[in-house]
Biotite code that builds the C-alpha atoms (Angstrom):
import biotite.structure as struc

atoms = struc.array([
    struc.Atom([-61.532, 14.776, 72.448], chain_id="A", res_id=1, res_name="UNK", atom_name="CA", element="C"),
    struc.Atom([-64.039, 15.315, 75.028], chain_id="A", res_id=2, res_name="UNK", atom_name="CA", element="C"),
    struc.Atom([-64.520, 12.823, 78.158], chain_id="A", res_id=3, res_name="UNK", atom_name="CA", element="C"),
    struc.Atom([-67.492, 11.997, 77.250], chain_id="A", res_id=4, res_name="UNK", atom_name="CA", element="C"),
    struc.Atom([-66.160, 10.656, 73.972], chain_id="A", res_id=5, res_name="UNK", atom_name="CA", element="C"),
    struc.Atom([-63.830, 8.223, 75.921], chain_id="A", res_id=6, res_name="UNK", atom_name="CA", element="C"),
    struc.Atom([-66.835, 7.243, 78.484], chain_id="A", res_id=7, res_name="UNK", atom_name="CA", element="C"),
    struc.Atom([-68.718, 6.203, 75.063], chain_id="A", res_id=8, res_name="UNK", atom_name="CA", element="C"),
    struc.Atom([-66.128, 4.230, 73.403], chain_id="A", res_id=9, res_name="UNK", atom_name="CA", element="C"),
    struc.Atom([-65.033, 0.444, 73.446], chain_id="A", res_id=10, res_name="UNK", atom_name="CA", element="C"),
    struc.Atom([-62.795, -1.829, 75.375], chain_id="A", res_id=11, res_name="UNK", atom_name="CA", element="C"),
    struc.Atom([-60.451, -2.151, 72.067], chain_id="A", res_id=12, res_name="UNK", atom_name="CA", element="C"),
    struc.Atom([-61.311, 1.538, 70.640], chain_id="A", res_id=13, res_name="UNK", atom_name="CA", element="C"),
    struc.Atom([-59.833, 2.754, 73.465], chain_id="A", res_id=14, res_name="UNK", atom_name="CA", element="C"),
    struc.Atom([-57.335, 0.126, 73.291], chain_id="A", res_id=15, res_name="UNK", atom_name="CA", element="C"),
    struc.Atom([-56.378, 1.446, 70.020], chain_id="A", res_id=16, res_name="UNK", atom_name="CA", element="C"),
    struc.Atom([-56.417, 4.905, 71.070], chain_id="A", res_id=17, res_name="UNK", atom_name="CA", element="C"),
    struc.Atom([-54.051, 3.802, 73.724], chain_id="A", res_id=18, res_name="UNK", atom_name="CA", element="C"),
    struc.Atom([-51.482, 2.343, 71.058], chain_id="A", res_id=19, res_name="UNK", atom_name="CA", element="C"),
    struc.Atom([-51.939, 5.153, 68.750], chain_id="A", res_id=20, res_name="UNK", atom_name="CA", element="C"),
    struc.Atom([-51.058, 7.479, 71.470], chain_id="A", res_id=21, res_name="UNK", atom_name="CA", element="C"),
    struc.Atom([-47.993, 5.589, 72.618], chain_id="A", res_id=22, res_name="UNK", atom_name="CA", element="C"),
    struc.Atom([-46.469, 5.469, 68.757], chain_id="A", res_id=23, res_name="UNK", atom_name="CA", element="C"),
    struc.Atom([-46.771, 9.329, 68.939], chain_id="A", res_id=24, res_name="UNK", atom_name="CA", element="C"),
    struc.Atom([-45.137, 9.655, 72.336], chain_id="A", res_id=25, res_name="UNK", atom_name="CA", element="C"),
    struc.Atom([-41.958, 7.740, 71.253], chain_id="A", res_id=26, res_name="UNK", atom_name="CA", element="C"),
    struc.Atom([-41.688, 9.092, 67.567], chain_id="A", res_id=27, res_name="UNK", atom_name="CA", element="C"),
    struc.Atom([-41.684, 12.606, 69.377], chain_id="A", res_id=28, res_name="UNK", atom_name="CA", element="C"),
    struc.Atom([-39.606, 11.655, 72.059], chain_id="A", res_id=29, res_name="UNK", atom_name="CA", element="C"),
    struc.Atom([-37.134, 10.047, 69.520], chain_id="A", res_id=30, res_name="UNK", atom_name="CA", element="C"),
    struc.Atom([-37.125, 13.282, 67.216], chain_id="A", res_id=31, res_name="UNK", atom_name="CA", element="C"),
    struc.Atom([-36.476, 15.196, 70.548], chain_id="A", res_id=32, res_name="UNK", atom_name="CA", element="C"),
    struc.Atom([-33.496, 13.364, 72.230], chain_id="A", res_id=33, res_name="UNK", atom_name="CA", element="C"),
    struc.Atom([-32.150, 13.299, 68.357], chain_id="A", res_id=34, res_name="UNK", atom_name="CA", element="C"),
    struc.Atom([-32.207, 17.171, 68.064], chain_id="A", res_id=35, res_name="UNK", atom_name="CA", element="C"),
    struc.Atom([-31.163, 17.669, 72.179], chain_id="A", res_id=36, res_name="UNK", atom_name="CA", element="C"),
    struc.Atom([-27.894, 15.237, 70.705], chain_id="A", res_id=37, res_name="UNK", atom_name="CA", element="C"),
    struc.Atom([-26.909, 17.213, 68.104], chain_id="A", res_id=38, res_name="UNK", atom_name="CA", element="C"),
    struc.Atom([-27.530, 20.967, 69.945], chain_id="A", res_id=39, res_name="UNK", atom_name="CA", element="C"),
    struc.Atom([-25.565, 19.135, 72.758], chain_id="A", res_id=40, res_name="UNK", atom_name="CA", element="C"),
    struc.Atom([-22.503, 17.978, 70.040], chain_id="A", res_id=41, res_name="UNK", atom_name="CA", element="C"),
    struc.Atom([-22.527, 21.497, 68.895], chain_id="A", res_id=42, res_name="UNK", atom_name="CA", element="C"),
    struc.Atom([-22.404, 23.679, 71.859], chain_id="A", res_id=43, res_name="UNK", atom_name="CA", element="C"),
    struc.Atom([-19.302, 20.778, 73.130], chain_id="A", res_id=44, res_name="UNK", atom_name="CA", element="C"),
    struc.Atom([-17.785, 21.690, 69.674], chain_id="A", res_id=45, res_name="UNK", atom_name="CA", element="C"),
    struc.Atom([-18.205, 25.505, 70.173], chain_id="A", res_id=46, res_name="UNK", atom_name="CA", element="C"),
    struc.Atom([-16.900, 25.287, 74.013], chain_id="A", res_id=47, res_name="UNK", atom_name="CA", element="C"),
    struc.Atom([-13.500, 23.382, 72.973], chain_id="A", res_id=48, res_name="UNK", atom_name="CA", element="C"),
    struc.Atom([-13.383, 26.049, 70.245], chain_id="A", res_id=49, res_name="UNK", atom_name="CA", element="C"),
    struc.Atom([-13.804, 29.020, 72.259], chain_id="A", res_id=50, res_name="UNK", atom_name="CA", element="C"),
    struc.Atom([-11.986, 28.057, 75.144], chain_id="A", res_id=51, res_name="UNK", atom_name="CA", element="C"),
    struc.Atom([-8.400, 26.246, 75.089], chain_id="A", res_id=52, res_name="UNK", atom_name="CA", element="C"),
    struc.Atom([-7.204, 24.830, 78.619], chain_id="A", res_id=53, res_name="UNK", atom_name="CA", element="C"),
    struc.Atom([-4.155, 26.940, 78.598], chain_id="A", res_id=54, res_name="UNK", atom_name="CA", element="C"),
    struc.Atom([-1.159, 25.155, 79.714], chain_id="A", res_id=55, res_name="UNK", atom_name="CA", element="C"),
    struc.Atom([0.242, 25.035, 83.694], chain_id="A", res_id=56, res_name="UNK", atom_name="CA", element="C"),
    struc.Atom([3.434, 27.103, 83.866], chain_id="A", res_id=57, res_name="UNK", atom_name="CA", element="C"),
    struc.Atom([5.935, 24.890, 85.219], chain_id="A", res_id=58, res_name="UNK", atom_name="CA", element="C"),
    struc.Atom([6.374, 24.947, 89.282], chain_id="A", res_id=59, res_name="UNK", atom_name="CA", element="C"),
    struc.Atom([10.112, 24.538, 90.598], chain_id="A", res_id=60, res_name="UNK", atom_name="CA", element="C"),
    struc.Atom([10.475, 22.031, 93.135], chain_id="A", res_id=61, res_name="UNK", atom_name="CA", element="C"),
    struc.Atom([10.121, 22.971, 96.904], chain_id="A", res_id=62, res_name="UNK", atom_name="CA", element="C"),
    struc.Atom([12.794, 21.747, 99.044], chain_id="A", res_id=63, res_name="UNK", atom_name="CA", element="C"),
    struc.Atom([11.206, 20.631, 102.544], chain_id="A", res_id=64, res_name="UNK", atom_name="CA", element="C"),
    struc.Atom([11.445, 23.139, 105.813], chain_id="A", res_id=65, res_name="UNK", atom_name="CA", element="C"),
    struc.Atom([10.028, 21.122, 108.604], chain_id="A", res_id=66, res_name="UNK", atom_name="CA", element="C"),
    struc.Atom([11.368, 17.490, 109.420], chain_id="A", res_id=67, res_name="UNK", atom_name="CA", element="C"),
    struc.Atom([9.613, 15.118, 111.930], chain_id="A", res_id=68, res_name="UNK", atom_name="CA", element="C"),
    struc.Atom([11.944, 14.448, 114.440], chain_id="A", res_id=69, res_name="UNK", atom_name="CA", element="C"),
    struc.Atom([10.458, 10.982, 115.322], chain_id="A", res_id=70, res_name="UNK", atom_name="CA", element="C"),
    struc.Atom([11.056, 9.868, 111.650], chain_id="A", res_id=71, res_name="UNK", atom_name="CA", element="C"),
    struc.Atom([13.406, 12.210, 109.271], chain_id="A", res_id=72, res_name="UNK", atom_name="CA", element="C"),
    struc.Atom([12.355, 10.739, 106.609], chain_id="A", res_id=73, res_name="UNK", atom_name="CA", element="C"),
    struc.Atom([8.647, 12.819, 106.411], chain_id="A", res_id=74, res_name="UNK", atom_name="CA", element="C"),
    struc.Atom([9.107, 16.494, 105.592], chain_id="A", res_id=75, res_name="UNK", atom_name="CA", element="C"),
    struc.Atom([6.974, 18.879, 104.763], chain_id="A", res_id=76, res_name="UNK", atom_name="CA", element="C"),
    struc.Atom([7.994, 22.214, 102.382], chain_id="A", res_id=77, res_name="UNK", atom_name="CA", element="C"),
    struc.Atom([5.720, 24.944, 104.484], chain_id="A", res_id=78, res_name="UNK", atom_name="CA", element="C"),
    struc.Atom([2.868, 24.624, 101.374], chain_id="A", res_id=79, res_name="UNK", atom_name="CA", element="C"),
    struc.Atom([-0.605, 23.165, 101.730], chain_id="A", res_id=80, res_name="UNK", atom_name="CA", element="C"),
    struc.Atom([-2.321, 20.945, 104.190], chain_id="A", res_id=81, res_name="UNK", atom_name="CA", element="C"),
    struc.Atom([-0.780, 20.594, 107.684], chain_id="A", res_id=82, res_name="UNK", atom_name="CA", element="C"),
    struc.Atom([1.220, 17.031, 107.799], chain_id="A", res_id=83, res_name="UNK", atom_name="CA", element="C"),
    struc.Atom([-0.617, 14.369, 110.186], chain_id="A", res_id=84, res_name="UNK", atom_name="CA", element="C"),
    struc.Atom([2.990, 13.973, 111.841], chain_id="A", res_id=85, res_name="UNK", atom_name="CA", element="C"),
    struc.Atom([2.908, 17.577, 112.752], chain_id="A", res_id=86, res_name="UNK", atom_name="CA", element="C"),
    struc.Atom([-0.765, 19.025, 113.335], chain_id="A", res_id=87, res_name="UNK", atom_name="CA", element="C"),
    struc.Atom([-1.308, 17.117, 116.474], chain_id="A", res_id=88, res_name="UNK", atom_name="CA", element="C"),
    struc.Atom([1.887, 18.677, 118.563], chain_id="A", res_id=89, res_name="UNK", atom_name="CA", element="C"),
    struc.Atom([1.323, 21.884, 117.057], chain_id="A", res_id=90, res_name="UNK", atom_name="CA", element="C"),
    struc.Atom([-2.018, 21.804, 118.319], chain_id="A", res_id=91, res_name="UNK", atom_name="CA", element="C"),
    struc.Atom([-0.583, 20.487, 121.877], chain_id="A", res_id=92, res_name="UNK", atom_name="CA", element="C"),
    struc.Atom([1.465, 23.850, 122.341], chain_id="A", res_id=93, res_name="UNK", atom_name="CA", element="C"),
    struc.Atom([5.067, 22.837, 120.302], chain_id="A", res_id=94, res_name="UNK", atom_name="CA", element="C"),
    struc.Atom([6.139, 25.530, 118.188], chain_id="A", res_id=95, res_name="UNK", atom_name="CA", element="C"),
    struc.Atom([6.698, 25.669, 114.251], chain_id="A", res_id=96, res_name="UNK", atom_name="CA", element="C"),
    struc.Atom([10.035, 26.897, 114.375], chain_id="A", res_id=97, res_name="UNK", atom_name="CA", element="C"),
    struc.Atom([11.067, 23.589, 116.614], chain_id="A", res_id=98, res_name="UNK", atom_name="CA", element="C"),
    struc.Atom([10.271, 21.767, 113.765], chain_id="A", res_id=99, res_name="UNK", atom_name="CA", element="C"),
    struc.Atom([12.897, 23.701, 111.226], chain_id="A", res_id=100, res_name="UNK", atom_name="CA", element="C"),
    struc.Atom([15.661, 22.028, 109.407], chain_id="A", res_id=101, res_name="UNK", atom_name="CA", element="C"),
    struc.Atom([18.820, 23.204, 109.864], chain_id="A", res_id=102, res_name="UNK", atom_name="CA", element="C"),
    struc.Atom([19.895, 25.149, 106.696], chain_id="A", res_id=103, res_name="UNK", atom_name="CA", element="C"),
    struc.Atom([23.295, 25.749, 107.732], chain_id="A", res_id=104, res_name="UNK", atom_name="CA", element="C"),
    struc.Atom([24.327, 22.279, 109.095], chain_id="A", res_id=105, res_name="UNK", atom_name="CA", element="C"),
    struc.Atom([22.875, 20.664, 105.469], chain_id="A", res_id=106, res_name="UNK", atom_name="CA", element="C"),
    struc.Atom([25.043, 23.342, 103.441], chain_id="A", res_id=107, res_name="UNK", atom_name="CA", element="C"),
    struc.Atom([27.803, 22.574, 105.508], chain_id="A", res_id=108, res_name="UNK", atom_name="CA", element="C"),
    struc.Atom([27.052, 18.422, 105.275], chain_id="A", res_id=109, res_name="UNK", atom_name="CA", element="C"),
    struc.Atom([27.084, 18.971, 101.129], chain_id="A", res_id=110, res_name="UNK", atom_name="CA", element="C"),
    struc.Atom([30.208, 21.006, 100.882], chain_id="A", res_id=111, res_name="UNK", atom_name="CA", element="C"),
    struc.Atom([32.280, 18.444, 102.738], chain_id="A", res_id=112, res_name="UNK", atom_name="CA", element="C"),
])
C-alpha cells in the first residue's frame, strides 16, 4: 500500500485499516510469546537435564583463632572477611598474633 492510497482514503476506511492492523499485531504477537514459552520450557528442561547441581562436600567446623579481648565472646577462625572488632586496630598498627588464643592454656582448661 502506497501513501498515496492512505492520503485518498476515508476517516473510517482508514479507521478500519487501523483495527484490521491491530487484530494482526496481537494474533502474531500472541503466536510469538506462545512459541518463545514453549522454546523457553524446553531449553529449562534440557539445562536441569544436562546439568545436575552436584552436591557441597561437607566442611568440618573451624574452631576460632583470634578472640577480641574487649569481649571474648566474638572470635573469628582466620577464614573470610576481616571481623569489625578487629580490622580497625589492625589497621592502627596492633599485630595479628596479639590477637591469638591461647592453645595451650584451653587444652590444659579441658583436661582438668
Amino acid at each position: 500500500m502506497k501513501l498515496n492510497d492512505l492520503k485518498s482514503m476515508s476517516v473510517d476506511e482508514l479507521w478500519n485499516l487501523h483495527e484490521k492492523i491491530s487484530a494482526a499485531l496481537t494474533q502474531r504477537i500472541t503466536e510469538e510469546k506462545v512459541m518463545l514459552d514453549e522454546r523457553l520450557r524446553t531449553i529449562g528442561a534440557a539445562g536441569k537435564l544436562a546439568r545436575p547441581t552436584p552436591e557441597r562436600r561437607p566442611y568440618p567446623p573451624v574452631r576460632p583463632k583470634y578472640r577480641n579481648p574487649k569481649n571474648p565472646a566474638e572470635t573469628w577462625s582466620g577464614r573470610g572477611k576481616m571481623p569489625r572488632w578487629l580490622d580497625p586496630q589492625v589497621r592502627a598498627g596492633r599485630k595479628l598474633d596479639e590477637f591469638l588464643i591461647d592453645r595451650s592454656a584451653r587444652k590444659r582448661s579441658h583436661k582438668a
